[in-house]
C-alpha positions as CSV (number, residue, x, y, z in Angstrom):
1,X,-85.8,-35.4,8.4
2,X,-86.8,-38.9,8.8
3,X,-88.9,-39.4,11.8
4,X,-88.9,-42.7,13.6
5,X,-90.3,-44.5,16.5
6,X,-88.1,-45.5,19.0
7,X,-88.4,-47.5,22.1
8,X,-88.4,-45.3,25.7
9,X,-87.4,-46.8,28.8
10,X,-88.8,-45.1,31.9
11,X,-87.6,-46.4,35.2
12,X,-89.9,-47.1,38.0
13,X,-88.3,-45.1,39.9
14,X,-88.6,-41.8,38.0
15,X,-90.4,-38.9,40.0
16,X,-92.7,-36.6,37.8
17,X,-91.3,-32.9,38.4
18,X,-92.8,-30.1,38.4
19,X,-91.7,-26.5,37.9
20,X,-92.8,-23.0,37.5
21,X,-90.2,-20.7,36.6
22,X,-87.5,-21.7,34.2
23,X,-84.3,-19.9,33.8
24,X,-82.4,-20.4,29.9
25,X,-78.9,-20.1,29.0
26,X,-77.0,-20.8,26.3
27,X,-73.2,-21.0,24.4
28,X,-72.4,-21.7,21.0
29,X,-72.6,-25.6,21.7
30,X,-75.7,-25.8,23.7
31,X,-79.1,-24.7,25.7
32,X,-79.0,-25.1,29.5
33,X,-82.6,-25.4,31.1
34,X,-83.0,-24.6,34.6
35,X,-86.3,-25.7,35.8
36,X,-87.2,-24.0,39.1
37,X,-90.0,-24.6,41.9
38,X,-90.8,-21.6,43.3
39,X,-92.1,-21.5,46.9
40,X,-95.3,-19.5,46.9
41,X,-95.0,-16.8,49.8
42,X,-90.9,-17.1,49.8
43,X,-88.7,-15.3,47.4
44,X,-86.9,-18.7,47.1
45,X,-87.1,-21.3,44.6
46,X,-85.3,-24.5,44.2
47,X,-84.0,-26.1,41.3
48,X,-86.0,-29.4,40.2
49,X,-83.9,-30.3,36.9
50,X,-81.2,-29.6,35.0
51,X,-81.5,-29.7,31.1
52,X,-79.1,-29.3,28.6
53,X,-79.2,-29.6,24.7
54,X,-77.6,-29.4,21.7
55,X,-78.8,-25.6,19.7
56,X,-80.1,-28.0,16.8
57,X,-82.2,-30.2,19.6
58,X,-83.3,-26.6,21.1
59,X,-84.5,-25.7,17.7
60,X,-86.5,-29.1,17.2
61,X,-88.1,-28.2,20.7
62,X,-88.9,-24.7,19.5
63,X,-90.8,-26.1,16.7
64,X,-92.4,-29.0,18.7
65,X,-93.5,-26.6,21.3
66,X,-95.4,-23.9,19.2
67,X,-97.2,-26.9,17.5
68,X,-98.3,-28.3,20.6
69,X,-99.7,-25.0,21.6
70,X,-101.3,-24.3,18.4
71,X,-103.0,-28.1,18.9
72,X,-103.8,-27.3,22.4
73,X,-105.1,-23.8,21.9
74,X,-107.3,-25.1,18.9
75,X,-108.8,-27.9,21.8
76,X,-109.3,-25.6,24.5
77,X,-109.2,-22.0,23.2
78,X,-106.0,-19.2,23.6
79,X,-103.4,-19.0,26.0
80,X,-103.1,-15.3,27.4
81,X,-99.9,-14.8,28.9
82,X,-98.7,-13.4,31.9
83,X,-98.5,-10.0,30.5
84,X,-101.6,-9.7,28.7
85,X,-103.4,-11.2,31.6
86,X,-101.7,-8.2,33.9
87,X,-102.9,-5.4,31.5
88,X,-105.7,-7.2,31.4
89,X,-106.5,-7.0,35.3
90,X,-104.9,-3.5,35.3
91,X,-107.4,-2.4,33.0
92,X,-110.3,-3.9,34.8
93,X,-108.9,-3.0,37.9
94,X,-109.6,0.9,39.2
95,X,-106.9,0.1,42.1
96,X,-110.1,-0.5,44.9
97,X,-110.3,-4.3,43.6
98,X,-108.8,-8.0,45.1
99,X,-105.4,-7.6,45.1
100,X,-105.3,-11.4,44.4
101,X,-106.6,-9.9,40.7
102,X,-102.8,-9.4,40.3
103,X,-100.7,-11.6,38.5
104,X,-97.0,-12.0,39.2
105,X,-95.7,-12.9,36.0
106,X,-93.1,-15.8,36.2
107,X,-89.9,-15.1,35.2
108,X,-88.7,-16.7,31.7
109,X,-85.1,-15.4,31.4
């Protein structure tokens, strides 16, 4: 594929969002991203955007993302994730340490 440069236009007015929980889903014609702000001490979150994409766009996002991560992790070293850094703490952890040690591991679904 031919990659080429176009011009963005970002609006002033566009707020930065951020989000820490994502919820995926899909049909045969696209990728719906839910990206979700969860409210630490609540069991609520609140939906920050709404994405959807074409499967072939979700692809070409797959493959952007694991590149990015392979850069980043070369820079500043590997990404454990959620589950490895649970077993991780549960391993370390003989049940009398910080319970903050625990990780809640944020749902990808």
């Amino acid at each position: 594929m031919e990659k080429r440069d176009i011009a963005v236009n970002l609006p002033n007015d566009l707020d930065p969002v951020y989000a820490n929980r994502i919820q995926v889903a899909y049909k045969d014609d696209e990728f719906t991203f839910v990206f979700l702000h969860e409210i630490p001490g609540t069991n609520h979150a609140r939906a920050k955007a709404i994405v959807s994409i074409s499967p072939k766009h979700a692809k070409n996002l797959s493959e952007v993302l694991a590149g990015s991560l392979r850069d980043y992790e070369s820079k500043f070293g590997e990404i454990r994730n959620a589950v490895e850094q649970k077993t991780a703490n549960d391993t370390a952890n003989d049940g009398s340490g910080d319970p903050s040690d625990t990780v809640t591991i944020r749902g990808y679904s």
